[in-house]
Backbone as a chain_set.jsonl record, in Angstrom:
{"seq": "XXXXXXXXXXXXXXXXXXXXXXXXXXXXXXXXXXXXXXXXXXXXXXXXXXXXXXXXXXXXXXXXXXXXXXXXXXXXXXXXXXXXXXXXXXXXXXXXXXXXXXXXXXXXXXXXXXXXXXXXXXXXXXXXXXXXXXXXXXXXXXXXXXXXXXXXXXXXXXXXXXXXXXXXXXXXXXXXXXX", "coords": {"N": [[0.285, 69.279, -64.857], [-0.981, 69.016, -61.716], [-4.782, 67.65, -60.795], [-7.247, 68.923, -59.026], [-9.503, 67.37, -57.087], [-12.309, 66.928, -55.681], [-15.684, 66.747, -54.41], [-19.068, 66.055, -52.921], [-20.424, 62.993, -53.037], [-23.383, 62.912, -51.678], [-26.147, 64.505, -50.658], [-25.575, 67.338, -49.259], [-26.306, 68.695, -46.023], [-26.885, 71.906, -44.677], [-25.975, 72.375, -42.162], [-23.165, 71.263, -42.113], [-21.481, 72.832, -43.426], [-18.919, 75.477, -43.7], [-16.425, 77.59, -43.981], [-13.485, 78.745, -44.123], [-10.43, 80.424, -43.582], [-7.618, 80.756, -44.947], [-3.923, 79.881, -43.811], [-2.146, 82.191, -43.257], [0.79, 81.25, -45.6], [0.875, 79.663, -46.608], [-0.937, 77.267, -48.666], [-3.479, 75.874, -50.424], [-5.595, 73.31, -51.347], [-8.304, 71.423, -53.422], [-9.325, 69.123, -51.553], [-7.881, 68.843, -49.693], [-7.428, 68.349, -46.15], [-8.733, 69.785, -42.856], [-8.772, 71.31, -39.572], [-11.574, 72.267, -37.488], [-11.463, 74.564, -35.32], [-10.611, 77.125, -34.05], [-12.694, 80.282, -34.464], [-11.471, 82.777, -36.994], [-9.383, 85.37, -36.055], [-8.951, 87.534, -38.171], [-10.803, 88.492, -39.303], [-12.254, 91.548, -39.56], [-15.728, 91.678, -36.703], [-16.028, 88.647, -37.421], [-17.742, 86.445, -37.073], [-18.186, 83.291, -38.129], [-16.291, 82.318, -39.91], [-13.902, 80.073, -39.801], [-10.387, 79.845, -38.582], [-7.748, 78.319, -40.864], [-6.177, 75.404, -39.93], [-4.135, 72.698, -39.421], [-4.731, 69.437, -38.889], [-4.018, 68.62, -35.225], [-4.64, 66.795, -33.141], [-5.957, 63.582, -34.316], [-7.862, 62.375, -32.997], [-9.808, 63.476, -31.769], [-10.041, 66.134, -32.906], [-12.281, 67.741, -34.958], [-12.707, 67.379, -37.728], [-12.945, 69.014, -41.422], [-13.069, 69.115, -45.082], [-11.499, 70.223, -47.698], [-13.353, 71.462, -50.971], [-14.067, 71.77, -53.975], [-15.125, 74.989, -55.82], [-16.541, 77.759, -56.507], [-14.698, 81.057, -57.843], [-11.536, 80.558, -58.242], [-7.92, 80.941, -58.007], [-5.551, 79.9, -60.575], [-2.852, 77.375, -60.738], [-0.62, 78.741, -61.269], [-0.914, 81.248, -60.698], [-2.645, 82.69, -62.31], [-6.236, 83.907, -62.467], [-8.863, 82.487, -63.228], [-10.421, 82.103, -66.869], [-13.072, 82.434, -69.613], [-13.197, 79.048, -69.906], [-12.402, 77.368, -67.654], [-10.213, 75.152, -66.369], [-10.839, 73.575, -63.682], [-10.079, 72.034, -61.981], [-8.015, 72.713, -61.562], [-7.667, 74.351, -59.667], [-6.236, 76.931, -57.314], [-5.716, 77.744, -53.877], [-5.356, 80.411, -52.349], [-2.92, 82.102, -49.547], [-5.194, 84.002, -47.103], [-7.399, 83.742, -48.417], [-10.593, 83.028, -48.81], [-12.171, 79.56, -47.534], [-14.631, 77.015, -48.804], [-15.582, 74.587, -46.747], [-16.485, 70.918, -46.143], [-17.696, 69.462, -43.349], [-16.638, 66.515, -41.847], [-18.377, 63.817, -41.608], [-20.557, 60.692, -40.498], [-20.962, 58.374, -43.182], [-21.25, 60.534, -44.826], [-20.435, 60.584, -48.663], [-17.56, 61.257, -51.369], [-16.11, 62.491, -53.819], [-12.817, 61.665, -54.624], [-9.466, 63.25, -56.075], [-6.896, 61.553, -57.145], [-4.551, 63.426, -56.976], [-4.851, 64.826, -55.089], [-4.19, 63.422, -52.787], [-1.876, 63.511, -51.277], [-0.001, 62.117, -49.504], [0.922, 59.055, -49.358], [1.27, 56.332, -47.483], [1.144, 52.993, -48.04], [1.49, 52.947, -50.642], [0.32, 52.573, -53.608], [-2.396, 53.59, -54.782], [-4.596, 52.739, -55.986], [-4.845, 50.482, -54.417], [-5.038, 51.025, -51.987], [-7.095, 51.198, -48.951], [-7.921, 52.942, -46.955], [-8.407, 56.124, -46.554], [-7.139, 58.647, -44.544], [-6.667, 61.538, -42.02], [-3.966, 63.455, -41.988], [-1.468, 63.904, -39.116], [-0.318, 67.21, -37.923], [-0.374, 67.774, -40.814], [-2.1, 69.012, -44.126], [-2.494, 67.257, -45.388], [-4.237, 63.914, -46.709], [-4.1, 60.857, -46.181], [-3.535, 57.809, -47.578], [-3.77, 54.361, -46.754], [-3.954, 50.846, -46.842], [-4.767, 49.906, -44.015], [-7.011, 50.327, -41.389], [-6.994, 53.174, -39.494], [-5.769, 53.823, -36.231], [-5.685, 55.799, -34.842], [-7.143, 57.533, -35.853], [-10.21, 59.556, -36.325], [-11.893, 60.24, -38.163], [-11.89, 58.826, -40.65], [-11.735, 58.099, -44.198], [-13.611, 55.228, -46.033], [-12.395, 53.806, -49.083], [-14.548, 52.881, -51.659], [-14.547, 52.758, -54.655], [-13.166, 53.308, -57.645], [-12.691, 56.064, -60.074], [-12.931, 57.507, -62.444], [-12.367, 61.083, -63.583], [-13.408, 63.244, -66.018], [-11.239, 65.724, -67.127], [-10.658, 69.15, -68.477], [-12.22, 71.102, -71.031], [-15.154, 71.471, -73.203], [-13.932, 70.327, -75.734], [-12.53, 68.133, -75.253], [-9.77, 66.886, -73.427], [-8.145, 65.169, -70.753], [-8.243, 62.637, -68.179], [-8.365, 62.152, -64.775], [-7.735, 60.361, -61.934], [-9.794, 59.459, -59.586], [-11.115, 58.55, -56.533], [-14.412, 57.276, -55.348], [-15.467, 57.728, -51.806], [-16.317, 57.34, -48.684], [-16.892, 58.756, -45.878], [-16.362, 56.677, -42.728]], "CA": [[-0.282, 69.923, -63.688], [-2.346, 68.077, -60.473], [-5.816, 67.871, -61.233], [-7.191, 68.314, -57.291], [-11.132, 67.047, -57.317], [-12.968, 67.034, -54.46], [-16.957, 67.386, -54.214], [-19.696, 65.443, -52.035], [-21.792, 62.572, -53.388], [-24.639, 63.205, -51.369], [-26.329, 65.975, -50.859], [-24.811, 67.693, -47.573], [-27.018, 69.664, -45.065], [-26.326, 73.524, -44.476], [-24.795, 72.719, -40.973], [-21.732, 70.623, -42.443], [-20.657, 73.544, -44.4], [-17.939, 75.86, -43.394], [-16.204, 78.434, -44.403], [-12.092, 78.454, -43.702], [-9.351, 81.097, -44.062], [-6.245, 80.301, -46.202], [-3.563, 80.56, -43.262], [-0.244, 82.845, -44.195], [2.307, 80.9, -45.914], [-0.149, 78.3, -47.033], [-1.553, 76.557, -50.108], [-4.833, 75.15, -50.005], [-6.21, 72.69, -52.972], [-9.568, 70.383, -52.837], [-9.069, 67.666, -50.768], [-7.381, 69.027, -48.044], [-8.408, 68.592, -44.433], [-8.418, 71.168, -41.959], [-9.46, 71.301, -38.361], [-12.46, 73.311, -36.985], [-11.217, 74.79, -33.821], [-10.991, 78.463, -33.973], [-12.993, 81.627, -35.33], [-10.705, 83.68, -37.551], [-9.542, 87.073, -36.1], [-8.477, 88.019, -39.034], [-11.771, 89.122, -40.135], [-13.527, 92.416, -38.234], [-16.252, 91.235, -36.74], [-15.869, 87.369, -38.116], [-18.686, 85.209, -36.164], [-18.418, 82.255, -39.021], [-15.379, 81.783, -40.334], [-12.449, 79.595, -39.219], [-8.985, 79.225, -39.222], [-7.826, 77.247, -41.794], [-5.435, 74.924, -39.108], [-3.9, 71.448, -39.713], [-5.053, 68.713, -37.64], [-2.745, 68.133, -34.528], [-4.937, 65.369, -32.524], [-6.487, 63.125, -35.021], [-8.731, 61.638, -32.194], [-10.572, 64.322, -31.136], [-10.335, 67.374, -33.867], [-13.201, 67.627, -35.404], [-12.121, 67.592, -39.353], [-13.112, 69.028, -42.56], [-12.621, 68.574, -46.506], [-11.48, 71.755, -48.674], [-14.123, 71.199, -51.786], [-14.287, 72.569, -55.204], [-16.36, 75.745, -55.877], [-16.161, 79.179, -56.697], [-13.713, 81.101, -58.817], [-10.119, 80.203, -57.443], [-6.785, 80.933, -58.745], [-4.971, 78.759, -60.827], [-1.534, 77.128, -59.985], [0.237, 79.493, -62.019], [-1.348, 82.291, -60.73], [-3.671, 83.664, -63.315], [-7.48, 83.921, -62.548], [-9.856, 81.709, -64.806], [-11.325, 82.853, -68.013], [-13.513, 81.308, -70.647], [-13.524, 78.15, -69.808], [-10.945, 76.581, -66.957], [-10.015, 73.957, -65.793], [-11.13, 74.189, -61.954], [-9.447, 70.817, -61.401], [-6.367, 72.645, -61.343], [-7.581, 75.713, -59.011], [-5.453, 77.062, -55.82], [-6.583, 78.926, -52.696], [-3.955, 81.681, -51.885], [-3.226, 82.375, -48.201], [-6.101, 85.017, -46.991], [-8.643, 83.42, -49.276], [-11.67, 82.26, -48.088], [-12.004, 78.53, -48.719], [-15.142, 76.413, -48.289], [-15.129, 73.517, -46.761], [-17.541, 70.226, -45.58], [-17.262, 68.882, -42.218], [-16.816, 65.478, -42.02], [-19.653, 63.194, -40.98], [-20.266, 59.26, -41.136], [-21.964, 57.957, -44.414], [-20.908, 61.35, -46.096], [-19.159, 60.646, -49.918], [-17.021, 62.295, -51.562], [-15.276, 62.0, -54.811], [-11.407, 62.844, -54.351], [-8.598, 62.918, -56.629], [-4.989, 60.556, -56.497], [-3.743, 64.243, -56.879], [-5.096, 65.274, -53.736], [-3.612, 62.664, -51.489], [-0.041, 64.004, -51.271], [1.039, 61.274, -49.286], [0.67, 57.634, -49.429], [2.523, 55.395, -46.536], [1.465, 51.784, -48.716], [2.31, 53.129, -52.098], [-0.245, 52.43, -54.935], [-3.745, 54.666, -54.563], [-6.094, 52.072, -56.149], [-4.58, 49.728, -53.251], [-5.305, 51.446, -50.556], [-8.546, 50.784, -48.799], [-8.281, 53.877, -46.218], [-8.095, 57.668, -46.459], [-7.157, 59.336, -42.908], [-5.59, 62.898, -41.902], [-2.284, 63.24, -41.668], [-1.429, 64.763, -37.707], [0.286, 68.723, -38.415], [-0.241, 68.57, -41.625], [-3.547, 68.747, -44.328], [-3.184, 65.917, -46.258], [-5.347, 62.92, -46.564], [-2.843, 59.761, -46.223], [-3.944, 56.722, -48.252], [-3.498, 52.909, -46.044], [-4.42, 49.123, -46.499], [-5.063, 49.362, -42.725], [-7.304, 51.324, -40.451], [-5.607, 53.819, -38.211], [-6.498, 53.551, -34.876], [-5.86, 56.832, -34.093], [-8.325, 58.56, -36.654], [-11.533, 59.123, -35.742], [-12.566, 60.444, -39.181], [-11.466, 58.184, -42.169], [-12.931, 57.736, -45.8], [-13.295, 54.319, -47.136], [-12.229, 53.942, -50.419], [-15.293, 52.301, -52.014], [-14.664, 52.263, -55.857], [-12.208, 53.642, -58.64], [-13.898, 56.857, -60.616], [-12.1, 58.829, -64.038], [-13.202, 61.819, -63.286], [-13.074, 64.496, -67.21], [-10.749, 67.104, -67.164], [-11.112, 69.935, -69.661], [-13.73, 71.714, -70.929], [-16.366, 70.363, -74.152], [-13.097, 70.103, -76.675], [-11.111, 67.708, -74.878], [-9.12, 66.661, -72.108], [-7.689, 63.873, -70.457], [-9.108, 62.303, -66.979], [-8.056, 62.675, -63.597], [-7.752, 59.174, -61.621], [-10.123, 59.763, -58.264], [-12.094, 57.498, -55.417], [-15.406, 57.807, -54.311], [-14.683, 57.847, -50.24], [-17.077, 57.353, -47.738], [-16.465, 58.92, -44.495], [-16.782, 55.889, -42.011]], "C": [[-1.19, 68.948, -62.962], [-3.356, 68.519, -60.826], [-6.566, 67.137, -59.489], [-8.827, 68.56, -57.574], [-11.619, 66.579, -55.835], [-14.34, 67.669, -54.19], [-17.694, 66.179, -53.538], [-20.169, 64.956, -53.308], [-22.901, 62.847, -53.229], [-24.759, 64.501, -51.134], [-26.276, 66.036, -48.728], [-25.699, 68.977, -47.053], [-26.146, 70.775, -44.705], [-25.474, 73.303, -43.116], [-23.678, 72.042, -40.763], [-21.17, 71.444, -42.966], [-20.24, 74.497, -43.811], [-16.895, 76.729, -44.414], [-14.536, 78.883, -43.568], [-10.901, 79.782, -44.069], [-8.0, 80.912, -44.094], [-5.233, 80.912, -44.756], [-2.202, 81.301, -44.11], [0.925, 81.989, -44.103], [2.166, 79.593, -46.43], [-0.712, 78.533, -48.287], [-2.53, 75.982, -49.958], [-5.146, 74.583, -51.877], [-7.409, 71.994, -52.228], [-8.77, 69.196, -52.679], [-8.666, 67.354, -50.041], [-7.95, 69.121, -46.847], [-8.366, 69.339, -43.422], [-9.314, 70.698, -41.021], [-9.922, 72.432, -38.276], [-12.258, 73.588, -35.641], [-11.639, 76.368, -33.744], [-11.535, 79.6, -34.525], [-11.697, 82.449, -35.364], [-10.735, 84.971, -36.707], [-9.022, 87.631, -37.047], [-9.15, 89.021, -40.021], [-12.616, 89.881, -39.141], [-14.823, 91.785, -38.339], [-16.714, 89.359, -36.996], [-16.516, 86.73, -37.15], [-18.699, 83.363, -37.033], [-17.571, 81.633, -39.628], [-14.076, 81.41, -39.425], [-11.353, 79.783, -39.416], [-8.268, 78.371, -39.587], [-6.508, 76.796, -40.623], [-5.076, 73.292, -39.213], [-4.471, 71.198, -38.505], [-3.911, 68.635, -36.452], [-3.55, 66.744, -33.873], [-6.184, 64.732, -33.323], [-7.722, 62.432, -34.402], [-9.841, 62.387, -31.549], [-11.067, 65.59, -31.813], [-11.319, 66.924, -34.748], [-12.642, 68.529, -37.336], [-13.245, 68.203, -40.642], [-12.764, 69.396, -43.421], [-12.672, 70.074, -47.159], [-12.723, 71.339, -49.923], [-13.767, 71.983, -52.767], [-15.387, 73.018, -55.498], [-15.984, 76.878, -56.199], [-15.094, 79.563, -57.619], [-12.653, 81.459, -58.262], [-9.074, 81.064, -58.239], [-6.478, 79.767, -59.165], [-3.403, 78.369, -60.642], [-0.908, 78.023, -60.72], [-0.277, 80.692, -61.842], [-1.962, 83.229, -61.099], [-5.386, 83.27, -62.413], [-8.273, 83.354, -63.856], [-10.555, 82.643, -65.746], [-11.822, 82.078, -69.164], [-13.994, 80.428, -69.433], [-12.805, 76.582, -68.904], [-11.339, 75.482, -66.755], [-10.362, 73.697, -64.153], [-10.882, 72.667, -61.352], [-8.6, 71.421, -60.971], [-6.303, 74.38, -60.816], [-6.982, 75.612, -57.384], [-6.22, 77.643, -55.108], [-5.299, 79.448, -52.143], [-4.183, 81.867, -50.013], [-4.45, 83.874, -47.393], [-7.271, 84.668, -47.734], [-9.061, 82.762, -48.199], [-12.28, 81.216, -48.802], [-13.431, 77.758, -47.987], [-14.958, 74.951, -47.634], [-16.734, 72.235, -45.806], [-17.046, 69.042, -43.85], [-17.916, 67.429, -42.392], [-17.693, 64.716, -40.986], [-20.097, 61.631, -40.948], [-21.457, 59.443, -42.208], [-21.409, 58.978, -45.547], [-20.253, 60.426, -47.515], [-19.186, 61.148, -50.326], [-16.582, 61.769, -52.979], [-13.887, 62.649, -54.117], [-10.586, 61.836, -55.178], [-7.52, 62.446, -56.077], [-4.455, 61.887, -56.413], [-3.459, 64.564, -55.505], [-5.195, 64.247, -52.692], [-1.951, 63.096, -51.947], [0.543, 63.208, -50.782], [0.503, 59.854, -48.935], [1.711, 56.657, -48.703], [2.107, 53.729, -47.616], [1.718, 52.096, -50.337], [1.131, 53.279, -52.766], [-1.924, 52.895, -54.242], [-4.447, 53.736, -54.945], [-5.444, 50.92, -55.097], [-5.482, 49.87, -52.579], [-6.929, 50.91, -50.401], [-9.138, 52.065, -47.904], [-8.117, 55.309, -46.62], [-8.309, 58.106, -45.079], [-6.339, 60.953, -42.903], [-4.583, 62.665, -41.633], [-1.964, 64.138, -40.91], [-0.481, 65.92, -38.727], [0.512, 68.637, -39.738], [-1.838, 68.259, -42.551], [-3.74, 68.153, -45.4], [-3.864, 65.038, -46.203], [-4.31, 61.376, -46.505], [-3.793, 58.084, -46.207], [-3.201, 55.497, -47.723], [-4.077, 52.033, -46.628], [-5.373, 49.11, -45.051], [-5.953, 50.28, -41.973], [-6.744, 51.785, -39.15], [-6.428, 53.908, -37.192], [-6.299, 54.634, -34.374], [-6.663, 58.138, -34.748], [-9.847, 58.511, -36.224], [-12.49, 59.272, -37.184], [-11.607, 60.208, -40.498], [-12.232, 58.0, -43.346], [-12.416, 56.405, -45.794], [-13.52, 54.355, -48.311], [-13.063, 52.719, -51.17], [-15.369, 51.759, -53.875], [-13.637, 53.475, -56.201], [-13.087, 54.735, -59.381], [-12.804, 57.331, -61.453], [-12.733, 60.01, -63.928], [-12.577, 62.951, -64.411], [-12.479, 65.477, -66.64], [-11.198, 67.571, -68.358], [-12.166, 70.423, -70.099], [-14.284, 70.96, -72.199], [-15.142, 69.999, -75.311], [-12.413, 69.209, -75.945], [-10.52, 67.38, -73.591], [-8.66, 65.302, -71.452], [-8.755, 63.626, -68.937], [-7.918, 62.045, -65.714], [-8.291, 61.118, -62.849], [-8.075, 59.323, -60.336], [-10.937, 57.962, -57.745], [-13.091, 57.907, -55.321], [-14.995, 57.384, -52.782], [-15.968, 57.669, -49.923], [-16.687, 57.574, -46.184], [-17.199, 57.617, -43.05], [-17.208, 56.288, -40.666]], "O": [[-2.001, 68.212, -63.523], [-3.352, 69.68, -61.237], [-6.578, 66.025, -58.961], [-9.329, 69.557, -58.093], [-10.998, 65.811, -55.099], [-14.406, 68.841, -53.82], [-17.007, 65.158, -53.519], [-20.365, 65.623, -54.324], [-23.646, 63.071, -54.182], [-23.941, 65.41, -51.278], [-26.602, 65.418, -47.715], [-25.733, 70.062, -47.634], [-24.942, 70.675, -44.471], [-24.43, 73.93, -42.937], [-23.109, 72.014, -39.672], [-20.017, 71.086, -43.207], [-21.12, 74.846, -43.024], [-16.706, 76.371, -45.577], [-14.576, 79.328, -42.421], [-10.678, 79.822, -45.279], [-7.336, 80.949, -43.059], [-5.443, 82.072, -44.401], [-1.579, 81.025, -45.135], [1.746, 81.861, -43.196], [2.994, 78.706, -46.635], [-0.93, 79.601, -48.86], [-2.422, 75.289, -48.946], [-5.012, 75.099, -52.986], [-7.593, 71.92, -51.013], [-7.945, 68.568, -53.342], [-8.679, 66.25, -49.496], [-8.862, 69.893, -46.553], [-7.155, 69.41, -43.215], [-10.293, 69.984, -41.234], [-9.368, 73.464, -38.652], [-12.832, 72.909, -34.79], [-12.765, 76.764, -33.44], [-10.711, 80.119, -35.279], [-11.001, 82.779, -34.403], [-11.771, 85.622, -36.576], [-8.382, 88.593, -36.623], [-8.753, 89.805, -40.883], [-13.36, 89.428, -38.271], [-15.266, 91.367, -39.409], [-17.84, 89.0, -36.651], [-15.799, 86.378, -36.213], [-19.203, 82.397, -36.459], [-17.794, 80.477, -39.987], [-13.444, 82.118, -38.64], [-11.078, 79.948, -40.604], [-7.983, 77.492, -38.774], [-5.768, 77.737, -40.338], [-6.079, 72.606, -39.016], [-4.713, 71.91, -37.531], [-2.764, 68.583, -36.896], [-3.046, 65.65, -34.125], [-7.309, 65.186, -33.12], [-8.565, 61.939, -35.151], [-10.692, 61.838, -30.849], [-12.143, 66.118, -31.532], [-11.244, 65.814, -35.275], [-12.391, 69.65, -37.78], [-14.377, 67.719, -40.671], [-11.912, 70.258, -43.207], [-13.617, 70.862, -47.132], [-13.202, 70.349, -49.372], [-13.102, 72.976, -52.472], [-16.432, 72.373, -55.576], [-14.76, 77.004, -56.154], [-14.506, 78.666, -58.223], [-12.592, 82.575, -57.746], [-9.478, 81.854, -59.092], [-6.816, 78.721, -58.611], [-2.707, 79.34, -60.345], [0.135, 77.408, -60.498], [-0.179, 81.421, -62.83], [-2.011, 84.353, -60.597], [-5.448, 82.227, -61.762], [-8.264, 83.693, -65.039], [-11.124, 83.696, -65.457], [-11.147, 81.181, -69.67], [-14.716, 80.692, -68.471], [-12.718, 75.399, -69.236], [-12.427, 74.921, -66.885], [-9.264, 73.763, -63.602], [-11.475, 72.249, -60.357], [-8.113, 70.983, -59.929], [-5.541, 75.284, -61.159], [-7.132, 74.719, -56.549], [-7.31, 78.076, -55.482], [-4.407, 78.816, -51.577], [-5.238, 81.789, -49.382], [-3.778, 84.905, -47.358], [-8.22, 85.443, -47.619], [-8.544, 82.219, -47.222], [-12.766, 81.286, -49.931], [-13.494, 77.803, -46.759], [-14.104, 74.214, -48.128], [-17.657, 72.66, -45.111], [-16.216, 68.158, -43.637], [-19.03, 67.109, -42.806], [-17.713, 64.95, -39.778], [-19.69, 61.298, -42.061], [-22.429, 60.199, -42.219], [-21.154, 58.671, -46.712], [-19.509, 59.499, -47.197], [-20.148, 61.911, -50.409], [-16.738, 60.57, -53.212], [-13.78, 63.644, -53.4], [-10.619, 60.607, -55.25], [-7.113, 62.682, -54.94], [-3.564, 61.814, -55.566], [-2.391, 64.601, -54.894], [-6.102, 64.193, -51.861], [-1.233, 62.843, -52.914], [1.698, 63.085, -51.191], [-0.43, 59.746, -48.14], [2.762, 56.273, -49.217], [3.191, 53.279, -47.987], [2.185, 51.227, -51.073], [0.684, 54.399, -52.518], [-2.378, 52.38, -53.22], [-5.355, 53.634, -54.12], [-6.275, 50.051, -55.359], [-6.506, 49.199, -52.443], [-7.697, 50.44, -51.24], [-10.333, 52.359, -47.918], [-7.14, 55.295, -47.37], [-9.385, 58.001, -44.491], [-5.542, 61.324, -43.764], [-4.225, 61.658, -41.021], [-1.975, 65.275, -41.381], [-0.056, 65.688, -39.859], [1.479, 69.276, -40.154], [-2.687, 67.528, -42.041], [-4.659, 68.264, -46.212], [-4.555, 65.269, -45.211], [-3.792, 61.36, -47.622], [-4.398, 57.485, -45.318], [-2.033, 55.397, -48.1], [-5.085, 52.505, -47.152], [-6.432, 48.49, -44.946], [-5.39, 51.375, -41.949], [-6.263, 51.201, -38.178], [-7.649, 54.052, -37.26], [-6.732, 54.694, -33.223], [-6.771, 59.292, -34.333], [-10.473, 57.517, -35.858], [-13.535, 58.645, -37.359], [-10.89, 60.987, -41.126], [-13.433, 57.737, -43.288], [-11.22, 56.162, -45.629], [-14.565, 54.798, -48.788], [-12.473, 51.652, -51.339], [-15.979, 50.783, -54.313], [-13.311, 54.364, -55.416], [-14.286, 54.455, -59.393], [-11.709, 57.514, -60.921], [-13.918, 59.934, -64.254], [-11.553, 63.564, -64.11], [-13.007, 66.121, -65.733], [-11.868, 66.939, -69.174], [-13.199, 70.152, -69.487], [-13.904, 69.795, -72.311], [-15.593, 69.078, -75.991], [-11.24, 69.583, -75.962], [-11.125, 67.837, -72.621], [-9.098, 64.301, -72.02], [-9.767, 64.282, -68.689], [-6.736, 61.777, -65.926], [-9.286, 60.592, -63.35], [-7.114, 59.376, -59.569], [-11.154, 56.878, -58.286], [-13.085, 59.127, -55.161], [-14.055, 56.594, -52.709], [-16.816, 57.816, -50.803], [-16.256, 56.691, -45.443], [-18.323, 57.744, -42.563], [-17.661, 55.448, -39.888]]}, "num_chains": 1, "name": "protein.A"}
């Protein structure tokens, strides 16, 4: 199973944080990026929450990062108990997912899981993390894209424990820095 990791280094001020709804027919994990454009009608009343919406213009949408928090589903559809794994939690469509708007200086940890797609191949390569236009992956380069306005650099290599106090293997993430 993907082990999707995604939480801030620093400590992130109340008006980066955000609050996203899962659209229908969608999957949401940490580490996904979503554009902040529109309040949800989905929710009576809803003054605060967005709709969870891929990027379409990478130059101008104002982006942010799904995170790990709260008690999710897991890919197999059960609800945690004991003692999960919350590497390996989903966000169902209609869930309400947090998320941190991206900012320069921010970092982040994020897992190799949670880059779904890689145009130069090998994840400890890369040097960039950027959005990927209509859709809400994070897409790992060598090169800086000239049409992102909000990229992570990939500053160091991190193992980041799976499992709970018995055990577990490790999860192969970046710290990022949103440039």
């Amino acid at each position: 199973m993907a082990n999707y990791v995604c939480y801030p280094v620093t400590k992130i001020e109340d008006r980066f944080v955000f609050d996203v709804v899962v659209p229908t027919g969608a999957t949401y994990h940490a580490g996904q990026v979503v554009s902040l454009k529109t309040i949800s009608t989905s929710i009576t009343r809803n003054t605060t929450v967005f709709t969870g919406e891929a990027p379409t213009t990478i130059a101008s949408d104002k982006m942010a990062i799904v995170i790990n928090g709260g008690f999710e589903q897991l890919s197999d559809g059960r609800r945690p108990a004991g003692q999960p794994d919350f590497t390996q939690y989903t966000y169902a469509a209609g869930e309400v997912v947090t998320v941190i708007a991206l900012d320069s200086y921010m970092r982040f940890v994020i897992s190799k899981d949670a880059i779904t797609e890689a145009v130069t191949g090998d994840f400890k390569k890369a040097s960039y993390l950027y959005p990927a236009t209509t859709s809400n992956t994070l897409v790992c380069d060598d090169t800086v894209s000239a049409t992102a306005i909000q990229q992570l650099n990939l500053l160091a290599m991190y193992n980041f424990r799976t499992g709970g106090n018995f055990g577990g293997g490790f999860a192969t993430s970046a710290i990022a820095m949103v440039l």
